[in-house]
N, C-alpha and C positions, 0 to 999 in steps of 0.2 A: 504493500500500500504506500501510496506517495501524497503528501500532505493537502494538493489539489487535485485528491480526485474523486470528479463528481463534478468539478465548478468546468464551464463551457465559456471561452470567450471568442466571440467574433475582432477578426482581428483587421481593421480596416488599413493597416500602416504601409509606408515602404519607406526605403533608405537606411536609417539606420536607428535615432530615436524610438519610434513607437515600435520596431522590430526588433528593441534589444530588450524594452520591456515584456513583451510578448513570449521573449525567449525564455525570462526568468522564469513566468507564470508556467509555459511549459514544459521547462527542468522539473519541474517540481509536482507536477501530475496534472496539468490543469490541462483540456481539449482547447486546443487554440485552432478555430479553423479562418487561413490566411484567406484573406477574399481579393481576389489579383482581378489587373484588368483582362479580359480575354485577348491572346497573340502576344503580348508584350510584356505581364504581370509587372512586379517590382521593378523600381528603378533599377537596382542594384542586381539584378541578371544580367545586365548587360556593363556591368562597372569592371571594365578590364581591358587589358591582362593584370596580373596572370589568371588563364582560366585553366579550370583540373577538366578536360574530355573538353566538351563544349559549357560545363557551368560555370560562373564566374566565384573567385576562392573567397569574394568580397559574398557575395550571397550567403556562400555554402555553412560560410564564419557564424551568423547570426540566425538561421532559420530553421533548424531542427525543431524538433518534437511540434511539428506542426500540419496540418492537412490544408493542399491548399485546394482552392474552391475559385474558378472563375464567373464573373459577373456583371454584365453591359447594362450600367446606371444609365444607360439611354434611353434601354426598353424598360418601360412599365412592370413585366413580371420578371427581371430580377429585382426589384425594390419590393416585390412581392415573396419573393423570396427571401429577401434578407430580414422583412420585417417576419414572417413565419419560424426563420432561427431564433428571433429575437424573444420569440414569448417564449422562449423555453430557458434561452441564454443568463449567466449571470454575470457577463461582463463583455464593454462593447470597448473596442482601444481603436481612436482614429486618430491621423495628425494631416488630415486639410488644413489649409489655409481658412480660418475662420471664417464663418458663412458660407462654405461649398456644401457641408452636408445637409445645410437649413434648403438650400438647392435644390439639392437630390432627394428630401424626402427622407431623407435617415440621420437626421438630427437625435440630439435628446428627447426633446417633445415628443417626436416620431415613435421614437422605442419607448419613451415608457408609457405612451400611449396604449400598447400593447402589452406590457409590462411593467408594474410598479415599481418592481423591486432592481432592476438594471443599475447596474453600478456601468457610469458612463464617462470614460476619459477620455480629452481630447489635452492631444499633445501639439505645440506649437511653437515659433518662434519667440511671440513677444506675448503671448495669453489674448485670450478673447475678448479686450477690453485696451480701452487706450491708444494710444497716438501712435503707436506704431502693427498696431491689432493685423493690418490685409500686408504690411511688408514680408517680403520673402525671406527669410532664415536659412541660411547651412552654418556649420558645426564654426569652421574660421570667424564667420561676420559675428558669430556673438562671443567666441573667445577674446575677439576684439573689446566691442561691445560693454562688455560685461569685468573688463580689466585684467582679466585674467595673462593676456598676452602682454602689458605693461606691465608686468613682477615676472614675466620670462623670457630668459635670454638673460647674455651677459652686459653686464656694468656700463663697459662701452659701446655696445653692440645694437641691433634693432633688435626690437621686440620678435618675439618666436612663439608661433603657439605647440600646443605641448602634441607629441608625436602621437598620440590616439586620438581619436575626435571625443574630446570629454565632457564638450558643453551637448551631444546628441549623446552619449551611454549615460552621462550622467542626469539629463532630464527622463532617459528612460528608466533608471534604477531611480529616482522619484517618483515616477508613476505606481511603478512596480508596487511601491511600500504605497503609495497612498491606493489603490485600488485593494491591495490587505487589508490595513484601515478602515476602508469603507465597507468590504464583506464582513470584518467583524463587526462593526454597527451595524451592519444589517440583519448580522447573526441575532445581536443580544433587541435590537429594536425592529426589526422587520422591515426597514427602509432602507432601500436604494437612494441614488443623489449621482449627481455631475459632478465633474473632478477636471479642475484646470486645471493644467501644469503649461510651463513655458518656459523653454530655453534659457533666457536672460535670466530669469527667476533663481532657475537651479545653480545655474554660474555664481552669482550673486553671493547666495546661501552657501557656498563653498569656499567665498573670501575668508570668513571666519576671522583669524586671526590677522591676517593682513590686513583686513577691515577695520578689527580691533587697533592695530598700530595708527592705522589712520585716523580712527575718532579720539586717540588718546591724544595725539600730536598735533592735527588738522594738516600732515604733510602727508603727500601722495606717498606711499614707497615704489621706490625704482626697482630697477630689474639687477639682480643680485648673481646670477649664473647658479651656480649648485650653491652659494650661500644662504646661510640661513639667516634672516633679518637679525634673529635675537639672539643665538647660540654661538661660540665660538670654541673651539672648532668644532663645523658643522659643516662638511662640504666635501667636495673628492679633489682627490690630490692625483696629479701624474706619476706613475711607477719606473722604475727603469726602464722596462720593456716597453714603456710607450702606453701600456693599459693604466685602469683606473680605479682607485680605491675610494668608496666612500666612508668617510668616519661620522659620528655623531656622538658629540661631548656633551652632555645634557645635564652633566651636575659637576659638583666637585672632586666629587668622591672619582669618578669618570676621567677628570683631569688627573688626580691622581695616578689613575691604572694607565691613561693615555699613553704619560711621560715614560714610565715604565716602559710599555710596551715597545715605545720607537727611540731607545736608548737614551733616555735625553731627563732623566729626572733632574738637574739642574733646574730644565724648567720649572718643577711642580714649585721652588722656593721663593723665584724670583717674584717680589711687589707686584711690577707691573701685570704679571699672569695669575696672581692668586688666585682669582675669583672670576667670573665669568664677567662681570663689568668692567674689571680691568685688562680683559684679555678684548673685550670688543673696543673700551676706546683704544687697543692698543693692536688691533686686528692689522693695520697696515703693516704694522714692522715683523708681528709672529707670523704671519700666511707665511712670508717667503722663507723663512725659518725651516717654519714644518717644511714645503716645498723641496728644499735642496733636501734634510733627511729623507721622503720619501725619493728621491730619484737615486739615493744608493743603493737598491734592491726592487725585484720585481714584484709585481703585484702579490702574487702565494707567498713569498714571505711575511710583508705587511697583514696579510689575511690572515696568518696561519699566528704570528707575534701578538697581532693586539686581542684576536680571540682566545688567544692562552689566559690573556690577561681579564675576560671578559670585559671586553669596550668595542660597543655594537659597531661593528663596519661590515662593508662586502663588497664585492669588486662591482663594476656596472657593467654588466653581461649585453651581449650581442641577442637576438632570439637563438641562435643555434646553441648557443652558451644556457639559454635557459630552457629549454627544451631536451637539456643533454643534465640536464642538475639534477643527481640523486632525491632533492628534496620534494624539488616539483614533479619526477617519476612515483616517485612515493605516496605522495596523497593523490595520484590520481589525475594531475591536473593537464596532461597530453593524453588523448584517448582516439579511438576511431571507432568509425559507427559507418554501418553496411547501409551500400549505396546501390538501384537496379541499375544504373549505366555505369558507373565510375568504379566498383568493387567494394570500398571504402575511400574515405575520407574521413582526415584528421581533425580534430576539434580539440579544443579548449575544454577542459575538464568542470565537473560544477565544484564553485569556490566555497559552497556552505553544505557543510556535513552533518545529515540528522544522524542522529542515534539510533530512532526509530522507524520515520519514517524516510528513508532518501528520497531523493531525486532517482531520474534515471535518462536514459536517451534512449528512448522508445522508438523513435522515428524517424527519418533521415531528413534533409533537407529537401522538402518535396518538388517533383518535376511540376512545371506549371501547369493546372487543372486535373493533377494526377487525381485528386480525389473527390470532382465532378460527381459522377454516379454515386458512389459511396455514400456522400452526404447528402443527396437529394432522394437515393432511393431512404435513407434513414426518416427524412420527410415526408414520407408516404406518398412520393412520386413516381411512375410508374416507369419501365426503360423505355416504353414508347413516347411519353412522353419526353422524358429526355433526351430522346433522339430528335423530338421537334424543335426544342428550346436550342439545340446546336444548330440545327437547319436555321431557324430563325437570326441567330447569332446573340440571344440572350447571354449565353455560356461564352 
């Protein structure tokens, strides 16, 4: 048994946002049936190279445990169909540009028209409300946006947003929790509800302490490279060999084991290093300190000296490097799952481990309209008639 199951969600998304939340829901046992455009489905089928057969590796990434189901919002009875999933469905996930579904006829209103109890999320750029509501959204413009690429990259360098798209996974792991949230009020209350989430929002809400520095000060913070605003030393250093260590000094006691560890206990006594305020106003003169002791030895030394010492560091691995990492073979977190064209493909492992109930990957990432019949004969559709609704080009 896997902890959603039983819950059914229509999944109206593409690109990567609403299909990453999608994915979470089902890792974890929920019926996610993908409703694609008919001939062309997700944007993200055709986002490549590199593609594994003819699939793109950008799809195959985000889309398992999912049945997909195609749908031509043109014709009147797929809207008929989608509201007929609807009264049985307990969650609807779309990310239109706000006011398309009110369009189409499969708004909120629409479903829980059919539906009371529909837990209804629409995912977007700016949320469904405000001066920036109909502008178009990708993962960069709100990294922008949203500050995030202002605090990354180096000191003297442009701004850089960060190498996974975090302002689209991370609005979609907010949905994810808030559509939780909302099954469980509807568990202990019996009501369903609408569920905005937006881009900017989630960016925003992830400043946290960076945000903190700034309402404490009223100064913007700059862009630091692997620096940490408020820690010293906190950052990677270059090794002989050219690789990279990251260290993180997060108390005193830490400074202490530091010193130890990179021969240099001199430091731990010196005034100006005692304390972590004195080591940051005095962060110009120690970096290049540390700096030349790390470039006498390579990385697995550094690794292997300050973890003797316990003082958290780790190199900054390549993917093949973290894909080859006993720790991450360990729990699971490289796996493959059987595919009808491709044999298998590799996937990302699930990052939360029940006790009781797991997760699992039931599914492969589906061919587009693979599971057409499937879900409309569950409908109590007949195949004759499914074979008209393709003639038509409903499907």
């Amino acid at each position: 048994m896997t902890p959603l199951d039983g819950v059914r969600v229509l999944d109206l998304t593409r690109a990567l946002a609403g299909p990453f939340c999608t994915l979470m829901l089902g890792d974890y046992g929920a019926d996610v049936i993908k409703i694609e455009i008919p001939g062309t489905g997700d944007d993200t089928r055709q986002w490549g190279p590199p593609f594994i057969g003819s699939e793109s590796a950008y799809f195959l990434s985000i889309n398992r445990n999912k049945r997909s189901l195609t749908l031509n919002f043109k014709e009147p009875q797929a809207q008929e169909i989608f509201l007929k999933l609807a009264r049985t469905a307990d969650v609807v996930v779309e990310n239109f540009t706000p006011g398309v579904t009110a369009r189409l006829g499969l708004d909120y209103e629409a479903v829980k028209g059919v539906n009371p109890r529909i837990v209804y999320c629409s995912v977007s750029g700016f949320g469904q409300d405000g001066p920036y509501r109909t502008r178009p959204a990708y993962d960069q413009i709100v990294q922008g946006l949203s500050g995030v690429m202002s605090v990354t990259g180096e000191a003297k360098g442009d701004p850089v947003k960060v190498g996974v798209a975090i302002a689209d996974i991370g609005s979609g792991m907010w949905a994810a929790f808030a559509i939780m949230t909302a099954l469980y009020h509807r568990e202990r209350h019996g009501q369903g509800q609408y569920i905005d989430v937006a881009m900017l929002d989630a960016q925003v809400a992830w400043l946290t302490y960076q945000a903190g520095n700034f309402f404490g000060t009223g100064r913007p913070p700059g862009r630091l490279g692997t620096v940490h605003s408020n820690l010293v030393p906190y950052q990677a250093f270059m090794c002989q060999d050219g690789k990279y260590i990251n260290v993180a000094v997060g108390s005193e006691r830490l400074w202490e084991r530091f010193c130890q560890g990179i021969g240099r206990e001199d430091l731990r006594d010196r005034p100006e290093y005692a304390r972590n305020g004195d080591r940051s106003k005095n962060r110009a003169k120690l970096i290049p300190l540390l700096q030349e002791v790390f470039l006498t030895q390579p990385v697995a030394h550094w690794v292997e000296a300050l973890q003797a010492v316990s003082v958290p560091c780790g190199p900054i691995n390549d993917l093949a490097d973290v894909f080859a990492d006993p720790q991450i073979l360990h729990r699971q977190m490289v796996t493959e799952i059987s595919h009808p064209t491709l044999g298998s493909v590799k996937q990302t492992g699930l990052p939360i481990k029940f006790a009781e109930t797991p997760g699992e990957m039931r599914r492969h990432p589906p061919l587009l309209g693979e599971h057409n019949s499937e879900i409309l004969l569950e409908l109590g559709y007949s195949q004759a008639q499914i074979k008209q609704m393709v003639e038509k080009g409903v499907l």
